[in-house]
C-alpha positions as CSV (number, residue, x, y, z in Angstrom):
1,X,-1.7,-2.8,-9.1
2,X,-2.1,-6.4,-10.2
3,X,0.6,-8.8,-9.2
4,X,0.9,-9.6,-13.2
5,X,1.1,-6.1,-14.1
6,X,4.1,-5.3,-11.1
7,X,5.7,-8.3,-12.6
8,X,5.5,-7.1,-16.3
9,X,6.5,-3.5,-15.2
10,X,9.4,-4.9,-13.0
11,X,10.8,-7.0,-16.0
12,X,10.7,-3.9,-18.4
13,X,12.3,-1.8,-15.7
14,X,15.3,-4.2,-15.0
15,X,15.5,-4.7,-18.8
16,X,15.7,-0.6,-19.3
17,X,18.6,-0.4,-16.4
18,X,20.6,-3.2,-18.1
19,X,20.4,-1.4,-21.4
20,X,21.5,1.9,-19.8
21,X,23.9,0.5,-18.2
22,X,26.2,-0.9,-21.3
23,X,25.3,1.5,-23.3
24,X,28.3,3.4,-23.5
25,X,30.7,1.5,-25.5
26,X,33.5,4.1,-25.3
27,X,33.7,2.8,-21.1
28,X,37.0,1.1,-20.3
29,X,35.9,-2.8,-19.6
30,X,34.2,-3.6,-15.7
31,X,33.5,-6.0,-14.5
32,X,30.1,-6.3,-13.0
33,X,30.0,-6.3,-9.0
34,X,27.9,-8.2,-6.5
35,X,27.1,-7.1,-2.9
36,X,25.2,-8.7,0.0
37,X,23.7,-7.1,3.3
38,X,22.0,-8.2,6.5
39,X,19.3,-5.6,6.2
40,X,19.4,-1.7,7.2
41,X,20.2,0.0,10.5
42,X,18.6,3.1,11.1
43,X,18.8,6.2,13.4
44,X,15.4,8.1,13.5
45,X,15.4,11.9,14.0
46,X,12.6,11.4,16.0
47,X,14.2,10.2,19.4
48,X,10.8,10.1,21.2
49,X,9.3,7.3,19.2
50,X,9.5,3.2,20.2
51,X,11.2,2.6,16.9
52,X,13.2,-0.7,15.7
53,X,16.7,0.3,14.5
54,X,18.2,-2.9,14.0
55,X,16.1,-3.4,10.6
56,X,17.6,-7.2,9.9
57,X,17.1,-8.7,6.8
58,X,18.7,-9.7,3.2
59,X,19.6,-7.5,0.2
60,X,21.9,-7.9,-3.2
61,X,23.1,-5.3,-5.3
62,X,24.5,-5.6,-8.3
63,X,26.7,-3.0,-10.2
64,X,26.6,-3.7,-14.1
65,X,28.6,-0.5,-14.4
66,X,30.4,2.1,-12.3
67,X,27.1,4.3,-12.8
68,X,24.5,1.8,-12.9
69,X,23.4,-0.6,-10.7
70,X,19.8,-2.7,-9.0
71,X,19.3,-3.5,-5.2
72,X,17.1,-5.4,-4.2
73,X,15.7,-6.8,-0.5
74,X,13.3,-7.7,2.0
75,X,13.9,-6.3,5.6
76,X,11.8,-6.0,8.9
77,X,11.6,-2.2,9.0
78,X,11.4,0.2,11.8
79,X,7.5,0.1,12.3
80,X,8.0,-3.9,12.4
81,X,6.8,-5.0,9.8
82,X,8.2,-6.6,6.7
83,X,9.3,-4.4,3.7
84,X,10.3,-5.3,0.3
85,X,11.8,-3.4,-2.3
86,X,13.6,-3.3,-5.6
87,X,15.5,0.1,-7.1
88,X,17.7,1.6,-9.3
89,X,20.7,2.8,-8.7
90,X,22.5,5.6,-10.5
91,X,26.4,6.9,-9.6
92,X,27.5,9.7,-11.0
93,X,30.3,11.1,-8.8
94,X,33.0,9.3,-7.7
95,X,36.6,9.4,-5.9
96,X,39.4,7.1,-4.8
97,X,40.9,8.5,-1.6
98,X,43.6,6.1,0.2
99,X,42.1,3.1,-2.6
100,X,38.6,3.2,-1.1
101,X,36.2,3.6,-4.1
102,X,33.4,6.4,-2.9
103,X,30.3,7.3,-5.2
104,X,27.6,9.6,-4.5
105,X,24.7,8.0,-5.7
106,X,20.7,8.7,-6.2
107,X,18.1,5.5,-5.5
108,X,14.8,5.5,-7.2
109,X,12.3,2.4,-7.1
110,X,9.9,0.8,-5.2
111,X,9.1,0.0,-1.6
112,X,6.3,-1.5,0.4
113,X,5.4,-2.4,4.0
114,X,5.1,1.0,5.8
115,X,1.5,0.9,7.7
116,X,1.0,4.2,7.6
117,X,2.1,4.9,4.1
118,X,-0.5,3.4,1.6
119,X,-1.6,1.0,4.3
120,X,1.9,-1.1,4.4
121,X,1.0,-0.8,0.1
122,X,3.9,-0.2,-2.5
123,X,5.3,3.3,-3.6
124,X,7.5,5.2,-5.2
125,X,10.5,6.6,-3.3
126,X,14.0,8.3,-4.1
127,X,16.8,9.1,-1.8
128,X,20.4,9.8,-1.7
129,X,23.3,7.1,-0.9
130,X,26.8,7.7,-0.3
131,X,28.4,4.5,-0.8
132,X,31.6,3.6,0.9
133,X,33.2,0.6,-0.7
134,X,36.9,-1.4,0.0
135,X,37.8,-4.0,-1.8
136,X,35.6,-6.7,0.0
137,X,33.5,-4.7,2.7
138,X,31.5,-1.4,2.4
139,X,28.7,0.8,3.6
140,X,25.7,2.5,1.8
141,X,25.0,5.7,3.8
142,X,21.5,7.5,3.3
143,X,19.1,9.9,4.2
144,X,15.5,8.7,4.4
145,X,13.1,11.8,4.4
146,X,10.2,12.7,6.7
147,X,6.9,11.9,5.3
148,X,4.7,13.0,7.9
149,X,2.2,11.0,9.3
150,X,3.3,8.1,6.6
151,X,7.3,7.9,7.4
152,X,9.5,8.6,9.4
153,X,12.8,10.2,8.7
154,X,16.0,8.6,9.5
155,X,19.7,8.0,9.1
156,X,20.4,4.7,7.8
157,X,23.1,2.8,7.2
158,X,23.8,-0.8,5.2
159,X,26.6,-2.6,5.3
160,X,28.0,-5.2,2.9
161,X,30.5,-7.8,1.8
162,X,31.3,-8.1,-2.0
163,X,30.7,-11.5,-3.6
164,X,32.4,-11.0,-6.8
């Protein structure tokens, strides 16, 4: 896809989320939330394999809503090489226990940077998060499928510190 045509499709996309996202007026007032992380670590089902768990890099998310959010990031990923991505986040369960605010959420967007997977070309993904969040810290927990011979499954975990 033509740089010009990602970016046009991109803009539309983030334009759609913002939309959905205050488009329930009935929703008491929130106020929009902004997270940081160092990257992703992973744990790979597949034990056998050489691959790089410590996936260091920089991501933001922001929530415009308790249901609707955007993350976006660049990170060095387990096959070492450098992946970018921008998604869409959507939380429709959540509970308080003990204060801590937990959401079970569902990720859609796009990723590049995978050799084997389009060669290291963008694509479409999904996956499930369980996020974790205190008042300053908190964890995104998810399950990355097997995709085999493109991807390889894994455990992964992102931390982050709220901004605001």
């Amino acid at each position: 896809m033509p740089a010009r045509a990602r970016g046009s499709l991109l803009r539309i996309f983030f334009a759609y989320c913002v939309a959905l996202s205050s488009a329930n007026a009935a929703e008491p007032e929130y106020s929009p939330q902004v997270w940081l992380n160092p990257g992703i670590y992973s744990h790979h089902f597949d034990r056998s394999q050489n691959f790089r768990e410590e996936n260091l890099g920089l991501g933001a998310e922001v929530l415009f809503t308790p249901d609707h959010g955007l993350i976006a990031g660049t990170y060095i990923n387990s096959e070492r090489a450098r992946t970018r991505y921008g998604v869409y986040e959507w939380r429709p369960l959540h509970w308080q226990p003990a204060g801590i605010n937990v959401s079970v959420a569902i990720l859609a967007g796009a990723f590049d940077g995978y050799p084997r997977y389009r060669n290291g070309g963008w694509f479409l993904a999904a996956m499930p998060v369980l996020a974790i969040e205190g008042r300053r810290v908190g964890v995104n927990l998810s399950i990355i499928p097997t995709i085999k011979d493109r991807l390889d499954g894994a455990i992964a975990i992102q931390f982050k510190l709220r901004l605001w």
